[in-house]
KOLPATI-637757 format. One record per atom (N, C-alpha, C): residue number from 1; residue in three letters; atom name; z, x, y negated. Coordinates in Angstrom, 2 decimals. Layout:
KOLPATI-637757
GUGU   resi   resn   name        up      east     north
GUGU    NUM    ALA     CA         Z         X         Y
...
END
This chain:
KOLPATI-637757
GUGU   resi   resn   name        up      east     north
GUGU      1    UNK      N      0.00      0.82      1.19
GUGU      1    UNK     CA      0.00      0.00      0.00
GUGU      1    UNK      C      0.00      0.87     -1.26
GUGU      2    UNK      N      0.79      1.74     -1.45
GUGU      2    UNK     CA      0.86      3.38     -1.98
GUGU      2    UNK      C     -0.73      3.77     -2.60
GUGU      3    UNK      N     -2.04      3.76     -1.92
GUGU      3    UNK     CA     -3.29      3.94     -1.94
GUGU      3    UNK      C     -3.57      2.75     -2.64
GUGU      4    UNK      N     -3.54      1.54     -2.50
GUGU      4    UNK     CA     -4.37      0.39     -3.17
GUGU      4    UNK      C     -3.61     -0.09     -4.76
GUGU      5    UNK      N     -4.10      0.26     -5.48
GUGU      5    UNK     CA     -3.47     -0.41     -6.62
GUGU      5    UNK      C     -3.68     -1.69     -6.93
GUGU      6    UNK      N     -4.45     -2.83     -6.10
GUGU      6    UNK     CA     -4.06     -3.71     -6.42
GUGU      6    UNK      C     -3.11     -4.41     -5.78
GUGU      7    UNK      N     -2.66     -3.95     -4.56
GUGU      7    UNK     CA     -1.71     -4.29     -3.85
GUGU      7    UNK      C     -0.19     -4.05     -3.93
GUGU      8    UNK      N     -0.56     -2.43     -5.00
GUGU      8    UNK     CA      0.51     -2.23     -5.34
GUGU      8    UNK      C      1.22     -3.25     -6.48
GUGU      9    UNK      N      0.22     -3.75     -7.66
GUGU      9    UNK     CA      0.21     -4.55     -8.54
GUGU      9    UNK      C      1.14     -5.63     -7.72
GUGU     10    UNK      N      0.48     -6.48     -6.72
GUGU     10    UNK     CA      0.74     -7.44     -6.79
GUGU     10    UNK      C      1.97     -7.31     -5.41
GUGU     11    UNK      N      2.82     -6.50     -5.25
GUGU     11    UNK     CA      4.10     -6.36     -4.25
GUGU     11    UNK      C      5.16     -7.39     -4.60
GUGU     12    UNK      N      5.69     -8.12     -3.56
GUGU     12    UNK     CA      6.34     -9.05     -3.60
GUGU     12    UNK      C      6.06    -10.15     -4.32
GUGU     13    UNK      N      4.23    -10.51     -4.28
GUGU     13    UNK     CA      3.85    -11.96     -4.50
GUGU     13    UNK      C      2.83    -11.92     -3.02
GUGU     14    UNK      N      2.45    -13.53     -3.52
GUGU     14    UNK     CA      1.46    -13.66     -2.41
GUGU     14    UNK      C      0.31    -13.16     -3.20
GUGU     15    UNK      N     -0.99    -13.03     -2.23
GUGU     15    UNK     CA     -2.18    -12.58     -3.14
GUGU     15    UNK      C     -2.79    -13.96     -3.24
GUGU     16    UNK      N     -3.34    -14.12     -4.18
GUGU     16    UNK     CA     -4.52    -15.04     -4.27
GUGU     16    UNK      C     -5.92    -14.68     -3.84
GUGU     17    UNK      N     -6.54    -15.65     -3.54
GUGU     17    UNK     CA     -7.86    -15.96     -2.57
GUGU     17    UNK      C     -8.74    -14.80     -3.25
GUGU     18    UNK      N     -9.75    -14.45     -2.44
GUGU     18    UNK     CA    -10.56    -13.23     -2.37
GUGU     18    UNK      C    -10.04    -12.00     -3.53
GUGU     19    UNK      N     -8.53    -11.86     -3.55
GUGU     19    UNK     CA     -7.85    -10.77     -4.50
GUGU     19    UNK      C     -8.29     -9.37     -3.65
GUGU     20    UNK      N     -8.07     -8.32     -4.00
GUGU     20    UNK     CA     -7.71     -6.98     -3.18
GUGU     20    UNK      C     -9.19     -6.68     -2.37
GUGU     21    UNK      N     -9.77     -7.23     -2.97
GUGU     21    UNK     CA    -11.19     -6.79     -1.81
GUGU     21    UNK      C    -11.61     -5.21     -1.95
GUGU     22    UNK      N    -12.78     -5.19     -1.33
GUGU     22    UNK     CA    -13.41     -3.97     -0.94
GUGU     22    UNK      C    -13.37     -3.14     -2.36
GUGU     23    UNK      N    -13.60     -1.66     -2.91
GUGU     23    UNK     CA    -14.07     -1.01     -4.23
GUGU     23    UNK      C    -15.25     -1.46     -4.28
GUGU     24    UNK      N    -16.01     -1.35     -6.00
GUGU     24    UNK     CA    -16.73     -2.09     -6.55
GUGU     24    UNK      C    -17.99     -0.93     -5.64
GUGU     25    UNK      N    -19.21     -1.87     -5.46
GUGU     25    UNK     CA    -20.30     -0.78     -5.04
GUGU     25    UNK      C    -21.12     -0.85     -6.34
GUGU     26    UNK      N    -21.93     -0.19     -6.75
GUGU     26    UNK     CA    -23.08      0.49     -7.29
GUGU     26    UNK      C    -24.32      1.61     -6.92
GUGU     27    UNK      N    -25.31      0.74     -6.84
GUGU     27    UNK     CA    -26.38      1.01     -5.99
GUGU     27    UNK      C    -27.59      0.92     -7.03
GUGU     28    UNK      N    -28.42      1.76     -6.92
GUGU     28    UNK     CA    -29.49      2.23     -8.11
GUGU     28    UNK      C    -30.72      2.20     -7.20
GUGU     29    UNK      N    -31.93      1.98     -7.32
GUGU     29    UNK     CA    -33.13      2.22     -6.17
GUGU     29    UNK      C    -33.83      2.34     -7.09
GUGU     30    UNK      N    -35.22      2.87     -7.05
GUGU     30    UNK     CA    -36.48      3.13     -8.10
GUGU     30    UNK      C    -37.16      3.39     -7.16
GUGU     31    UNK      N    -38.29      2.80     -7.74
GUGU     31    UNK     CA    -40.05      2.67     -7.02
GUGU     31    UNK      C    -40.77      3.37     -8.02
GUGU     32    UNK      N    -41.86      4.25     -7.87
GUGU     32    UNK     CA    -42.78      5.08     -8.58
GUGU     32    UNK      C    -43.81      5.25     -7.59
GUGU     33    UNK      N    -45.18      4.24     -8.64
GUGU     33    UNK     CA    -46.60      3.91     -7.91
GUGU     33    UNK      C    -47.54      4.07     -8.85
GUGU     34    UNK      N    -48.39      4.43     -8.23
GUGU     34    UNK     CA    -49.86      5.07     -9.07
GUGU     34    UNK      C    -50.93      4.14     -8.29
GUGU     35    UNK      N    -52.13      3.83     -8.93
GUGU     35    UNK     CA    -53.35      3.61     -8.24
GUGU     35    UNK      C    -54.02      4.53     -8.82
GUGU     36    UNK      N    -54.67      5.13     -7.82
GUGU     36    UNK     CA    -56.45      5.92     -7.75
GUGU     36    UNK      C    -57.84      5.08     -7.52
GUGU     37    UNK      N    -58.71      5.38     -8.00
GUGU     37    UNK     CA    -59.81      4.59     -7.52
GUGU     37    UNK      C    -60.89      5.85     -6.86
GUGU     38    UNK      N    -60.72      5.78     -5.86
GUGU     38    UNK     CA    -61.62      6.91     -5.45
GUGU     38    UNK      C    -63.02      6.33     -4.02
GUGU     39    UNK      N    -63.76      6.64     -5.27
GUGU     39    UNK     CA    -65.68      6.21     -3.59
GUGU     39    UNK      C    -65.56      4.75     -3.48
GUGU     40    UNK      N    -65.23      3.87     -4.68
GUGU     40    UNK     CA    -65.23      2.96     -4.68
GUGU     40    UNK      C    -64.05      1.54     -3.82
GUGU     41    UNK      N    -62.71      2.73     -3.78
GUGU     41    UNK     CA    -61.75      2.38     -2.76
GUGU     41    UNK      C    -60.27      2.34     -3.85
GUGU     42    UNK      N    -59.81      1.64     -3.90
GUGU     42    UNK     CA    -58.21      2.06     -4.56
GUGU     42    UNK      C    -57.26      2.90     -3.42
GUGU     43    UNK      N    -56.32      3.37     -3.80
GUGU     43    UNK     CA    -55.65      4.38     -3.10
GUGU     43    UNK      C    -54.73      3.89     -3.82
GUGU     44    UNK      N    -53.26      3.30     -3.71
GUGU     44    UNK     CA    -51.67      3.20     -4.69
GUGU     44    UNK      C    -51.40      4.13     -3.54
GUGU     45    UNK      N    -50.65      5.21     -4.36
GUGU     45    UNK     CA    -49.96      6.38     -4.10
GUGU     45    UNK      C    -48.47      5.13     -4.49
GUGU     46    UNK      N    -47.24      5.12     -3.39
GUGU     46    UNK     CA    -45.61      4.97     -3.66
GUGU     46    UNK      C    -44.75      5.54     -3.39
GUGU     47    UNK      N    -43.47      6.07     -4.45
GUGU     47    UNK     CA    -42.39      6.72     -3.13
GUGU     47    UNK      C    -41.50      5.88     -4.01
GUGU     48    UNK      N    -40.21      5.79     -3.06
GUGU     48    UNK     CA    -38.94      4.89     -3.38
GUGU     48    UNK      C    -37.75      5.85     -3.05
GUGU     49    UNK      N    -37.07      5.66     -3.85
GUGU     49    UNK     CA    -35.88      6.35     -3.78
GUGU     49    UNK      C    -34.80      5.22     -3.72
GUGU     50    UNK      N    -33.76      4.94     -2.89
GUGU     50    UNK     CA    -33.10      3.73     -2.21
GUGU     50    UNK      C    -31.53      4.79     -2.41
GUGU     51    UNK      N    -31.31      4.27     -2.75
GUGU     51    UNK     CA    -29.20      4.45     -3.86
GUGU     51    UNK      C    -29.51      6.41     -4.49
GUGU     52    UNK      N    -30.43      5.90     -4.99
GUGU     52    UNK     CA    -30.67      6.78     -6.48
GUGU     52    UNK      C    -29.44      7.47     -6.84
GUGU     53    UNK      N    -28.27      6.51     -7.53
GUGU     53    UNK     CA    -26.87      7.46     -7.59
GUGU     53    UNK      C    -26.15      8.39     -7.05
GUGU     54    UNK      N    -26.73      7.97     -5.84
GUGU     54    UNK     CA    -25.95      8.80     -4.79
GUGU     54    UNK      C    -26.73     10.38     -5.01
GUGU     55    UNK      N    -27.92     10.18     -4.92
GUGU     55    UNK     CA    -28.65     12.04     -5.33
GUGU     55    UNK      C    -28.53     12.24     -6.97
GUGU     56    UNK      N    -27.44     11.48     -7.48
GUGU     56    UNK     CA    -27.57     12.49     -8.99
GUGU     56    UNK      C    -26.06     13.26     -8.77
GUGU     57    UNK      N    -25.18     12.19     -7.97
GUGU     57    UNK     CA    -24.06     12.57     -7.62
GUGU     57    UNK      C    -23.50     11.74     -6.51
GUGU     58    UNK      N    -22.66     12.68     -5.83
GUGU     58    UNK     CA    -22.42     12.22     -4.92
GUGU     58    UNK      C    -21.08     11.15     -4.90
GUGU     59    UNK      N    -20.42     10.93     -5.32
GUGU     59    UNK     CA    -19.21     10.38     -5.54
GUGU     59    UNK      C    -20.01      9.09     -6.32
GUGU     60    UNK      N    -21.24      8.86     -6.80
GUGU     60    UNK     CA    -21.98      7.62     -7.13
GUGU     60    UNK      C    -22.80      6.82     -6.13
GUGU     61    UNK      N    -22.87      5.55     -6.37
GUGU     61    UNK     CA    -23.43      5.07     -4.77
GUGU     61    UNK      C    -22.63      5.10     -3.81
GUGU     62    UNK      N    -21.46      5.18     -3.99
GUGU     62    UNK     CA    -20.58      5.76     -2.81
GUGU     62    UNK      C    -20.35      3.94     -1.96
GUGU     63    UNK      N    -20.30      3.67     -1.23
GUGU     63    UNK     CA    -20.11      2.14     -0.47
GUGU     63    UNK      C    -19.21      2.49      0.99
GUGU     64    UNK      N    -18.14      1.84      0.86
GUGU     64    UNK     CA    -16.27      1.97      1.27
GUGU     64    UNK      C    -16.13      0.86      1.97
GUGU     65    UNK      N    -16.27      1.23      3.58
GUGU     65    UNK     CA    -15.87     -0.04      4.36
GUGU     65    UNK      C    -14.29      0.37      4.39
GUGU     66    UNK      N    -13.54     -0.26      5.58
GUGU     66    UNK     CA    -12.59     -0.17      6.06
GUGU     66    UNK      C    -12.88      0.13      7.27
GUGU     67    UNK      N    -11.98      0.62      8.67
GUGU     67    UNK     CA    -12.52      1.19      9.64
GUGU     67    UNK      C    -12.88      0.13     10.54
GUGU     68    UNK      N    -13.28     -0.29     11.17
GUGU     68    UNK     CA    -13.65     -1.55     12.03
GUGU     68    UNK      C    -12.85     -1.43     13.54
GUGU     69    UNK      N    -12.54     -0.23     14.03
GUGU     69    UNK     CA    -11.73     -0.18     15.17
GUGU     69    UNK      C    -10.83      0.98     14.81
GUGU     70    UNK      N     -9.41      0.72     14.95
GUGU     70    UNK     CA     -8.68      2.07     15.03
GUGU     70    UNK      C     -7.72      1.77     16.57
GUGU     71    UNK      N     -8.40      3.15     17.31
GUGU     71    UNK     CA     -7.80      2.61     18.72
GUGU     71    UNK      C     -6.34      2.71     18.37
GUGU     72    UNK      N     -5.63      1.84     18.80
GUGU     72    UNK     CA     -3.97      2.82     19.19
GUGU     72    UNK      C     -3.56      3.86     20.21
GUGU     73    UNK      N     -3.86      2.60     21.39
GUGU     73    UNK     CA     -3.61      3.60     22.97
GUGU     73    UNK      C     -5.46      3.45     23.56
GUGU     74    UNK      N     -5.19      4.92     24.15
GUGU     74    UNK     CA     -6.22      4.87     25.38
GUGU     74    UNK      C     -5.58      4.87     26.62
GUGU     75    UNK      N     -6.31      4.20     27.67
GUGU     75    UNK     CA     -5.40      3.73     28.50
GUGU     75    UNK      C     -6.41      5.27     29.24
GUGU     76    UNK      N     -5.19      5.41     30.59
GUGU     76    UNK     CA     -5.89      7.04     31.36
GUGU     76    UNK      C     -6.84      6.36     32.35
GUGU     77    UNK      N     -7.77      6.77     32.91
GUGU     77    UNK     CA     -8.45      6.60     33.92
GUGU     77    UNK      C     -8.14      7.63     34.97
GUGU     78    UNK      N     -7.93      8.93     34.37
GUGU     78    UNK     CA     -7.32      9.64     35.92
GUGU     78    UNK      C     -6.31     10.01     35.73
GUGU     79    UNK      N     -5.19     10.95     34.93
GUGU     79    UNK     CA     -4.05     10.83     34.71
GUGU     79    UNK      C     -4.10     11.12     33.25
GUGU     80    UNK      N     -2.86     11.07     32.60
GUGU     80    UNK     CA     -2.56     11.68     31.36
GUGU     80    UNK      C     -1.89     12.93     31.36
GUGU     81    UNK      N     -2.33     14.07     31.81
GUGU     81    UNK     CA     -1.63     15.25     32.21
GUGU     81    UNK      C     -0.49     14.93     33.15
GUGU     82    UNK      N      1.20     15.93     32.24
GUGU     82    UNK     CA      2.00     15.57     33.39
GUGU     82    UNK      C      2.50     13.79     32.86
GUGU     83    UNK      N      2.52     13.07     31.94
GUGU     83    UNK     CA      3.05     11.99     31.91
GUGU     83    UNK      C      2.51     10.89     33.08
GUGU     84    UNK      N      4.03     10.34     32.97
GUGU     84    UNK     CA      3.42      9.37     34.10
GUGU     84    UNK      C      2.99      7.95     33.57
GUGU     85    UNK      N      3.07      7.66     32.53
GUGU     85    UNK     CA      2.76      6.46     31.71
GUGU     85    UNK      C      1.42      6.40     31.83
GUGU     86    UNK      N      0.53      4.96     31.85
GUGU     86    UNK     CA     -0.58      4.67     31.90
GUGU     86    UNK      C     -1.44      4.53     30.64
GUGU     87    UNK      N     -0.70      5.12     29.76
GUGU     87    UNK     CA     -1.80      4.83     28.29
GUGU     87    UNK      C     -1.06      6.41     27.49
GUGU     88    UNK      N     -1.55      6.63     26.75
GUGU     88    UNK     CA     -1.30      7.15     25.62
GUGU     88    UNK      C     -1.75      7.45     23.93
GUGU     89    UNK      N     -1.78      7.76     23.23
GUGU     89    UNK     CA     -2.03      7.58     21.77
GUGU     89    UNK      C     -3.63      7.66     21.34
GUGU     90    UNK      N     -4.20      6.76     21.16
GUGU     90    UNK     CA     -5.72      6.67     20.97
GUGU     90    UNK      C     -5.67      7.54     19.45
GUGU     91    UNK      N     -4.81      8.00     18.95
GUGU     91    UNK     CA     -5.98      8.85     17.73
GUGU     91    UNK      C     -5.86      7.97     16.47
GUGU     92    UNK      N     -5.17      6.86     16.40
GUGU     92    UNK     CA     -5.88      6.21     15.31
GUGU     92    UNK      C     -5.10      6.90     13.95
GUGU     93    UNK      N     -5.27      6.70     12.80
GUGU     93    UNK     CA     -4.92      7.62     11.86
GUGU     93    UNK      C     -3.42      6.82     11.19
GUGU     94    UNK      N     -2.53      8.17     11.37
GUGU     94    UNK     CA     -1.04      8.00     11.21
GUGU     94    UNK      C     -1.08      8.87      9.49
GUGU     95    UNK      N      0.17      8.06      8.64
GUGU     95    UNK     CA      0.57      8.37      7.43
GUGU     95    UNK      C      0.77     10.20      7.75
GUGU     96    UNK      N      0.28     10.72      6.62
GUGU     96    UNK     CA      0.67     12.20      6.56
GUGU     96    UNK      C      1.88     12.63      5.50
GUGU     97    UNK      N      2.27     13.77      5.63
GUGU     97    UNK     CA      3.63     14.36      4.59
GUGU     97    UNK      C      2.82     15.16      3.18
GUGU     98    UNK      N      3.14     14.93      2.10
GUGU     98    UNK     CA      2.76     15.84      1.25
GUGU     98    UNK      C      3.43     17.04      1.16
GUGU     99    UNK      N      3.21     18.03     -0.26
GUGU     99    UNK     CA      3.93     18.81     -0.29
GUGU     99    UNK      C      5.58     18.98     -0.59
GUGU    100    UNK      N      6.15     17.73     -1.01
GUGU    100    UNK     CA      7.40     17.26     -0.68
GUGU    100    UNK      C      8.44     16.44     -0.33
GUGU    101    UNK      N      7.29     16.55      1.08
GUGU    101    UNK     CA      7.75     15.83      2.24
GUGU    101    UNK      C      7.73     14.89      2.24
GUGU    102    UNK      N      7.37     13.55      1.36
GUGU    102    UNK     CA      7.24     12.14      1.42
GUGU    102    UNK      C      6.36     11.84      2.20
GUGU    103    UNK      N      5.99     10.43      2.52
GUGU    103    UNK     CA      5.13     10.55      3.66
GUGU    103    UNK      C      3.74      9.64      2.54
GUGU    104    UNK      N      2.76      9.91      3.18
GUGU    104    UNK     CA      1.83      9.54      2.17
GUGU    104    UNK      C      1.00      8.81      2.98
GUGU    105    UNK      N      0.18      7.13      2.69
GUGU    105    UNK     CA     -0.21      6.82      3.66
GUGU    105    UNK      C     -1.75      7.22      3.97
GUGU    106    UNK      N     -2.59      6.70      4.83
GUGU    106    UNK     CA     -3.95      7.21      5.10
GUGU    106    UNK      C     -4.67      6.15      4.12
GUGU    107    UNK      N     -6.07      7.03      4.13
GUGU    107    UNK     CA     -6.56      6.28      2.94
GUGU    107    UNK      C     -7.49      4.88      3.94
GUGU    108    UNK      N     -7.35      3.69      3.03
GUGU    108    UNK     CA     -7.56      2.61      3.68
GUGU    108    UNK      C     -9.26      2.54      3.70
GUGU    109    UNK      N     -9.82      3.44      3.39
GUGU    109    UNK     CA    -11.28      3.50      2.85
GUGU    109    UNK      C    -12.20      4.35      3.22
GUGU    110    UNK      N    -13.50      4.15      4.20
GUGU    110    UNK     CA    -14.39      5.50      4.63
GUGU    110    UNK      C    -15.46      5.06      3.85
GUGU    111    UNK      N    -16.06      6.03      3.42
GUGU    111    UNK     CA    -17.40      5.65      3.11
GUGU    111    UNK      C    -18.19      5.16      4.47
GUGU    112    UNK      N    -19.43      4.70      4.04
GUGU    112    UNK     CA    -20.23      4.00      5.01
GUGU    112    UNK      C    -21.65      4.44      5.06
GUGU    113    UNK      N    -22.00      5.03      6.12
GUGU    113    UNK     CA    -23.41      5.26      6.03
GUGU    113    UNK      C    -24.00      4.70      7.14
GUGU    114    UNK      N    -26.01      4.69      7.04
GUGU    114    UNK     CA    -25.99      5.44      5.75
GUGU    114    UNK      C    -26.23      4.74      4.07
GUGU    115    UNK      N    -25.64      3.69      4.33
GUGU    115    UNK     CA    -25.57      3.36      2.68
GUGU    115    UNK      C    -24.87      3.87      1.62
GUGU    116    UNK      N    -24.45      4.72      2.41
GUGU    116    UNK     CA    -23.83      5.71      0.90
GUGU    116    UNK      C    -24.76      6.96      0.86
GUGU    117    UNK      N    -25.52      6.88      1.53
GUGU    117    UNK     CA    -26.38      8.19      1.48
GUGU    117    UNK      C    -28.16      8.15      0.42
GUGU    118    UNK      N    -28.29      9.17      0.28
GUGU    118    UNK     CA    -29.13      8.56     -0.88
GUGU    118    UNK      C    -30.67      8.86      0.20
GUGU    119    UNK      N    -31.60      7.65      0.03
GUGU    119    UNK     CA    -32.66      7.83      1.17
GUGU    119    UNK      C    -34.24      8.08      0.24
GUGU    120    UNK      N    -35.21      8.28      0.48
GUGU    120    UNK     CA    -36.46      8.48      0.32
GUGU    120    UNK      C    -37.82      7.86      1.39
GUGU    121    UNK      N    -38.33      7.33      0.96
GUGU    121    UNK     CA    -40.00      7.06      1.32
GUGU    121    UNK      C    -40.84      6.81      0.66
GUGU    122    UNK      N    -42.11      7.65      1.33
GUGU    122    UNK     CA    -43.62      7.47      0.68
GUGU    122    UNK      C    -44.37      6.83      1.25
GUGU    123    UNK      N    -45.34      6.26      0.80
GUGU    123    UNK     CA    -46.46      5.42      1.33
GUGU    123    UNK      C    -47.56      5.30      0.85
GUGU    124    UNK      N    -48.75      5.26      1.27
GUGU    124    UNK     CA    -50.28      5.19      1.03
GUGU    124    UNK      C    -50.79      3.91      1.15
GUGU    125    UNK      N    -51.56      2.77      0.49
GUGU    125    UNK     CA    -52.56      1.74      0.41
GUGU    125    UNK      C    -53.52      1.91      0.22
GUGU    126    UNK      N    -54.54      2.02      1.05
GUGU    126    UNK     CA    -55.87      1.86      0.46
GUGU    126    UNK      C    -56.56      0.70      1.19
GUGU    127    UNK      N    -57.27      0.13     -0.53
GUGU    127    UNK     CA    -57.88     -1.43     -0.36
GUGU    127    UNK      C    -59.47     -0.99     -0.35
GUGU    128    UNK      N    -60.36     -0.96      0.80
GUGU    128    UNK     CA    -61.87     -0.73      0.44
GUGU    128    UNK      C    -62.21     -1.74     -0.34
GUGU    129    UNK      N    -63.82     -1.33     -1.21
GUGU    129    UNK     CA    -64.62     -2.32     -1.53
GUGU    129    UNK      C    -63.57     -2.87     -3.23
GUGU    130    UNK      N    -62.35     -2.43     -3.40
GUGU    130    UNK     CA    -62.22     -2.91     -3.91
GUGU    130    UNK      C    -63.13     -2.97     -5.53
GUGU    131    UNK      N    -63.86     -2.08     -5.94
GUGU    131    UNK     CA    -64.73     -1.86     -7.03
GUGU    131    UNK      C    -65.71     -2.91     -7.02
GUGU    132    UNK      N    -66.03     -3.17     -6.16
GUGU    132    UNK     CA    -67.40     -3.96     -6.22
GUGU    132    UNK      C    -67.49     -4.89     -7.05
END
């Protein structure tokens, strides 16, 4: 709760309806197209650049799920070393200590790709006849 400031805001109320949601996204895309007319044919030259922000900087474009599975236990299929218990600690991510010693929690937020990643494509059209 420590990590979310709006949760921290609102401690010891209830939240109201769609409060505390996801961080805000911002997403930029640009298209850049040319036509040629070449031998009596058009040619549109396109390339697209799809979350633009993200290649001017990286910390822009950034898009923040939450994790969708955090195992707790994995259960053993052949043993768990010497324990004799049938499960043990799946990994999922536990609060860490800072540098004085408080415990600090994990951050509630991964980025998500690849929509946080900044993408590229080109493409060629050519329309015959179109001169005529």
């Amino acid at each position: 709760m420590a990590n979310d400031p709006c949760l921290k805001g609102n401690e010891g109320h209830t939240l109201v309806r769609n409060s505390c949601r996801s961080p805000w996204e911002h997403q930029l895309d640009l298209r850049v197209s040319h036509t040629l007319e070449l031998g009596g044919s058009d040619v549109r030259l396109s390339a697209d650049v799809l979350n633009l922000l993200s290649l001017v900087n990286a910390e822009w474009g950034r898009v923040q799920r939450t994790q969708p599975l955090v195992p707790l236990l994995e259960l053993c299929q052949v043993a768990c070393g010497s324990s004799p218990l049938p499960a043990r600690w799946g990994g999922g991510v536990l609060p860490t200590r800072d540098d004085e010693g408080r415990r600090r929690p994990s951050d509630a937020w991964i980025p998500a790709t690849p929509e946080s990643q900044w993408r590229m494509q080109i493409g060629a059209r050519v329309t015959f006849g179109a001169g005529r």
